[in-house]
N, C-alpha and C positions, 0 to 999 in steps of 0.2 A: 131107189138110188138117191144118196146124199148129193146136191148139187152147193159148190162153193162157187161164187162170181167175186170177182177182183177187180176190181181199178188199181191200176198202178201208180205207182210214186213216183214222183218227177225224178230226169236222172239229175244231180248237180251240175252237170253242165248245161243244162236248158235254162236260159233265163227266166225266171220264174212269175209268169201271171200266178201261179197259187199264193203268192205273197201279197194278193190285192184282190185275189175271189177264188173263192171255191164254190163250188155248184154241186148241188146230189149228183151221184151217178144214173139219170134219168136211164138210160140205156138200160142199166145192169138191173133197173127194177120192174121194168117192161118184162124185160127176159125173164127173171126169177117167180112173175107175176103170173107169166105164162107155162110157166113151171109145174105149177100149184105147188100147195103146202104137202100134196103126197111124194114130192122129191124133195123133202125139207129142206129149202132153200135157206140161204146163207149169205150176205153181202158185206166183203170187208172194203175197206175203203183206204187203202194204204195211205194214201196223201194226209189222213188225219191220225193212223196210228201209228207208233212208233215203234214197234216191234218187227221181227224180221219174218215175211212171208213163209218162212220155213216152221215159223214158232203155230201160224193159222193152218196151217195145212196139218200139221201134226195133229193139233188140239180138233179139230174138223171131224179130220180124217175123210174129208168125203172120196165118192166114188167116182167125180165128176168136178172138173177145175173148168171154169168160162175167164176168160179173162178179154178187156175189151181198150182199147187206147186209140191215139192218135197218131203221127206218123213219128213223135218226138220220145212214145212207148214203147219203139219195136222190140228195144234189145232187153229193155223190162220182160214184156211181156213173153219174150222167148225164155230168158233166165228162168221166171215163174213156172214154167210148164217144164223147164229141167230141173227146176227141184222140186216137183211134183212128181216126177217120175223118177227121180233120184230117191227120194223116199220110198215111191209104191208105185214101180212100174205099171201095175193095173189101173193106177187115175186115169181115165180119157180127160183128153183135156181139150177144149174149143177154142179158138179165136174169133175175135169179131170187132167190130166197130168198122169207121168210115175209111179208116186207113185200111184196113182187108178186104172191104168191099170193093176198093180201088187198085191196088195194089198187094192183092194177096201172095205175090211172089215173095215178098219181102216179111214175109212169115211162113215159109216152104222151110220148116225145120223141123229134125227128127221126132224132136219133144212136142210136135203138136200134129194130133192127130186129125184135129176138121178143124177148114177154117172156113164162117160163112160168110159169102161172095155175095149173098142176094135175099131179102123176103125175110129177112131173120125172122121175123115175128110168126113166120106161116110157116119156114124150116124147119125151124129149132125145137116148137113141139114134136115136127115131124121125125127130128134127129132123135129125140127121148123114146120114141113110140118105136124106130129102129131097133135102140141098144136093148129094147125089149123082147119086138117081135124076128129082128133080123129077116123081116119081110121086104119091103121095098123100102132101096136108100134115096133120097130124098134130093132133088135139084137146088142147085145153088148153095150146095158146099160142095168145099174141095177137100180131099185125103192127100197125104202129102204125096209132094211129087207130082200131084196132077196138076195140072193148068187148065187156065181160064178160059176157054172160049166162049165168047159172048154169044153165039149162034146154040150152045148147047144150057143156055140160062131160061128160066121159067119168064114169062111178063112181069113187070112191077107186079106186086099187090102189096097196097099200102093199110092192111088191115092192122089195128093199134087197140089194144084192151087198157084197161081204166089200169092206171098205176098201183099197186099194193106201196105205199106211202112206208106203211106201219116197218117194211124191212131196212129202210134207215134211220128209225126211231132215234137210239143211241148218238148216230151224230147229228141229227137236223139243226141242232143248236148253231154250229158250228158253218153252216154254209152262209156265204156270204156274196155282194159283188161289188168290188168299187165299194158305195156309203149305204151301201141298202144291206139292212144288216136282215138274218134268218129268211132268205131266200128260197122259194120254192119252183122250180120251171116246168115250161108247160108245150109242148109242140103242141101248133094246129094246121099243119102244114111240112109237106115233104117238096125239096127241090125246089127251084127259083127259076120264073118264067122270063126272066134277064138271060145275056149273054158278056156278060165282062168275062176279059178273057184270061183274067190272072186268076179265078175265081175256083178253089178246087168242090165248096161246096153242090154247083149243079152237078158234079160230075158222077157223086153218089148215085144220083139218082138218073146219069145218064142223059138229063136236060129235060126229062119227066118232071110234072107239078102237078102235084096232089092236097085239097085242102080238104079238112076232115068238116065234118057237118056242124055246126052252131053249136046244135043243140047237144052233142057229146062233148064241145069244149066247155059248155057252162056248167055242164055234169059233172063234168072231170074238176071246173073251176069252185063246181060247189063240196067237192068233197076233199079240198085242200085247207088246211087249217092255217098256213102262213099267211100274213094277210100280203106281203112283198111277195110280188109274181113276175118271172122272167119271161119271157115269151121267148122260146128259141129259135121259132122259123127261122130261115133263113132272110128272108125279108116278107114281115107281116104284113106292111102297109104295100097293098101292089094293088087290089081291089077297094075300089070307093064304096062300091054298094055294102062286100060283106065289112069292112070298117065301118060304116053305117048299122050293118046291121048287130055286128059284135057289141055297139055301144050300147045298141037299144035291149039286148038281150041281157047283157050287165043289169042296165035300171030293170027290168021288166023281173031279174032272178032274184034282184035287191042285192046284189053284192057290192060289199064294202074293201075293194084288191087298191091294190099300190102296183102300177105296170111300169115293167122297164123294155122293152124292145128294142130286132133291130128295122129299120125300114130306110127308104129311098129317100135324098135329098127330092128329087123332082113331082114328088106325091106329096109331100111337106108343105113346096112352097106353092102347088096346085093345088090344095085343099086347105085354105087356112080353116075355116069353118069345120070340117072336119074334126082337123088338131083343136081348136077350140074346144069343141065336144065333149072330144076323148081326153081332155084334161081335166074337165067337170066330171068325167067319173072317176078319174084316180092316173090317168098317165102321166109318170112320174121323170123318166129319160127314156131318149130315145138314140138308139145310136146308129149314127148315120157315115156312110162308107163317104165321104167327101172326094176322098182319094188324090185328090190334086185341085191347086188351086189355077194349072195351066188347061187351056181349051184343047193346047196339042196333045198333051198328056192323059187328056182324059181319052180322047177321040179314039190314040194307040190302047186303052185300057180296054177300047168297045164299050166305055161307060154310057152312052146315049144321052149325054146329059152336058150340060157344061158350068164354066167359073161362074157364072152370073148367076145358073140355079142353086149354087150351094149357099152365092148371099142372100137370096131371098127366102130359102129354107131357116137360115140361121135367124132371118129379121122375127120369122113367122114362129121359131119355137122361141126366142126371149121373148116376143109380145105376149106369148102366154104361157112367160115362167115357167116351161120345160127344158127340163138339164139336156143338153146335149154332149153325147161321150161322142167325139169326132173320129175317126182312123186316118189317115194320112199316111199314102204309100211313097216312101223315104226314095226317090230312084238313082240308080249307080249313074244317073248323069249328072245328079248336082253336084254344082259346088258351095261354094262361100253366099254370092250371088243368090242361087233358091232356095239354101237357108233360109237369107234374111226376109227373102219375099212372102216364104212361109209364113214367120214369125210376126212379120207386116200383116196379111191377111187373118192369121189370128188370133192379133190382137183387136182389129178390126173390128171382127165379128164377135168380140165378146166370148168367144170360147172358151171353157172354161179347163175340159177336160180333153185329153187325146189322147191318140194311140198312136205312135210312130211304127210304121211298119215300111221296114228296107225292103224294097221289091225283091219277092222271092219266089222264084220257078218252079213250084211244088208238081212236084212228079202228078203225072196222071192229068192235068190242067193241057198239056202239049207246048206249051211252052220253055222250048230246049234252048238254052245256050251252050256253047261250047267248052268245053274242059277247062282251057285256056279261061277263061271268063268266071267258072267257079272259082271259088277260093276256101268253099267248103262241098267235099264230095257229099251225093245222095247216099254212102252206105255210113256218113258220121249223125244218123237220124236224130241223135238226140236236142241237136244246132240246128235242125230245121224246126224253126218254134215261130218265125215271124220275126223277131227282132233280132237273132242274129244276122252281118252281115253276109249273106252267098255271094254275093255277084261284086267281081273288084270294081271299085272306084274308079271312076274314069279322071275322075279333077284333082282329088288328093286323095292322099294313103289309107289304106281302110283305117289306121290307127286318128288318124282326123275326122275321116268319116264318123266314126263310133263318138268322137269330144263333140261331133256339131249336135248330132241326135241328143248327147245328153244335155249339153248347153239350152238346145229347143225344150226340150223337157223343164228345163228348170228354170229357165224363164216363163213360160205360160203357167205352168204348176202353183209357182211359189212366190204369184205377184200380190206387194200387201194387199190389190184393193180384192182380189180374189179368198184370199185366204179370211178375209173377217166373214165373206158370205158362206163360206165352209163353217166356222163357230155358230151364224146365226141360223143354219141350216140343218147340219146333222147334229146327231150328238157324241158327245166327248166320245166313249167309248171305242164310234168308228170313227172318228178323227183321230185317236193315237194308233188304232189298229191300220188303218193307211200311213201314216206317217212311219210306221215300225216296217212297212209292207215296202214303200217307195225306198227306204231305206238299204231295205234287202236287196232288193233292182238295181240299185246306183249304186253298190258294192258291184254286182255282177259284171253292171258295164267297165266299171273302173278296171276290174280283173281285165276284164277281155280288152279292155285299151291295152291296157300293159305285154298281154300275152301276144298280141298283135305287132304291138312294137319290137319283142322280143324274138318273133318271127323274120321281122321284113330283115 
């Protein structure tokens, strides 16, 4: 059985991170990995080809559609599977990723026959070995129509085989993140043994933490050819010892990587020695959920951390020149006022890079507001991305809302004494490719200023 895997293409309405990184589809080649080559495996990558999913499916023709996204892919991902079956009713066709694992209601449609809830890695061969033997159907997927009961789902098991690299050959050129050009990522670790409470990554895993053994991740890191390596746990740095021991394992395999992570402020500024270290083998950025620069704000967030730990995280990664990409949860109670205080704090801290993110109540986290309080429903999936705003403004208009986020943005981004250490830092290439990329993004907000205006 031919199997075709798909990442989907952004809808135009999501404000577009792919205009500033693109990442392999790690998931889709786990999956196809475990596949094997006797289901001739297939990986398109919509976000990099320009052709109409209609035109790959044709030319394919497989027996078997996987298609895998976020919660901003829904209506992609169901389109996909109805003109898959619009062609050839006989494609089975899968769902999967984090958004189905959490909310597989919200892929409970005709054109998709399974979608998996749990274990993908231990199911999905299992689901192959079904369409064969039509012996025993496999826990932790759903057939449509049926629901999730967590009482009828198998335990974790977080079993992970070595990636087949070679089925994104064609585009690996092409992936990027931020200034780290030809980007390769790497999970060593499932779920986050933190409790923030806007946080939808624990919830995949149901608040389960799982980290894979050393000696598979150096395995895995020695048979990647990129020398730029993402690390995509959810937060890498949470243990001092296996940080310790990840470093000594690097010098000990002799690898020469470029790391970009994300991890904790409060392990940061509790480990300077550490980070020291891990910069003398190649840690390159780190990106740290700061989330707020108020004490009250964080405490509501259950971040277990506070304002004074982020400045001392920040002092600890410029002392040894590590880029820090910040996030910053944008919340519907400021106004003009925590702007500025924002923008005070960092400038402060020398921050170079951010990430504005409007506090947003992603389904499945428990974090319910009221109808009344949304300003973008959960079934407009494609606006749930992180930088749209959900939640009305409580101080001024969402249309003001959306000018202060971009005004922050382009003050911290675009100050001269920042912008020459960008020249004497990366190279040309990915400096016009960011600049082409922020570009795109400040178009998008402009739009949505306007469209908002046109609204109220």
């Amino acid at each position: 059985m031919k199997i075709l895997f798909v990442r989907p293409r952004p809808s135009k309405d999501t404000i577009g991170l792919q205009h500033v990184m693109i990442v392999e589809p790690l998931e889709l080649e786990v999956m196809a990995t475990l596949a094997g080559s006797s289901h001739h495996p297939v990986i398109i990558d919509m976000i990099l080809e320009k052709k109409t999913i209609d035109y790959f499916i044709r030319r394919e023709n497989p027996d078997i559609l996987c298609v895998t996204g976020y919660i901003t892919n829904v209506p992609e991902m169901i389109n996909y599977c109805r003109c898959a079956k619009g062609i050839n009713r006989g494609i089975i066709t899968v769902a999967g990723g984090v958004h189905c694992e959490v909310c597989p209601e919200d892929l409970n449609d005709k054109s998709i026959d399974y979608r998996v809830v749990r274990n993908a890695t231990v199911v999905f061969p299992q689901l192959l070995d079904y369409f064969e033997t039509r012996k025993q159907f496999p826990k932790g997927i759903l057939r449509y129509n049926e629901k999730l009961l967590i009482s009828d789902l198998p335990p974790f098991d977080f079993s992970y085989p070595l990636p087949d690299r070679k089925l994104t050959l064609r585009y690996r050129k092409n992936y990027f993140y931020i200034f780290h050009n030809k980007v390769a990522l790497i999970k060593t670790s499932f779920g986050c043994p933190f409790n923030c409470n806007f946080c939808f990554c624990r919830e995949i895993t149901r608040g389960k933490y799982f980290e894979r053994p050393l000696r598979e991740v150096i395995e895995e890191l020695l048979s990647i050819e990129e020398k730029n390596i993402y690390i995509v746990d959810d937060d890498f740095l949470t243990s001092k010892p296996r940080v310790k021991g990840f470093i000594e394992a690097n010098r000990s395999a002799g690898l020469d990587k470029n790391y970009l992570l994300y991890g904790r402020a409060d392990f940061i500024a509790d480990n300077p020695d550490v980070m020291a270290d891990f910069q003398a083998i190649g840690l390159k950025t780190v990106i740290v959920g700061f989330e707020s620069f108020y004490d009250h704000e964080l405490k509501k967030y259950n971040k277990n951390t506070d304002a004074k730990t982020n400045e001392e995280a920040m002092k600890v990664l410029n002392h040894n020149k590590i880029d820090c990409y910040a996030t910053i949860i944008v919340s519907p109670d400021w106004g003009k006022k925590e702007f500025d205080f924002c923008k005070k704090k960092i400038r402060e801290l020398g921050i170079h890079y951010v990430n504005l993110q409007p506090y947003t109540p992603l389904p499945g986290t428990g974090n319910k507001v009221t109808t009344d309080e949304l300003i973008i429903p959960y079934s407009d999936y494609e606006r749930w991305d992180l930088a749209h705003v959900t939640i009305r403004p409580k101080k001024m208009s969402t249309a003001d809302f959306y000018k202060h986020i971009l005004r922050l943005y382009n003050t911290i981004l675009f100050q001269p004494r920042f912008l020459l250490d960008y020249i004497k830092k990366y190279k040309l290439v990915m400096l016009l490719k960011m600049v082409k990329g922020s570009i795109k993004v400040r178009k998008q907000y402009l739009l949505k200023i306007k469209e908002v205006k046109h609204d109220a």
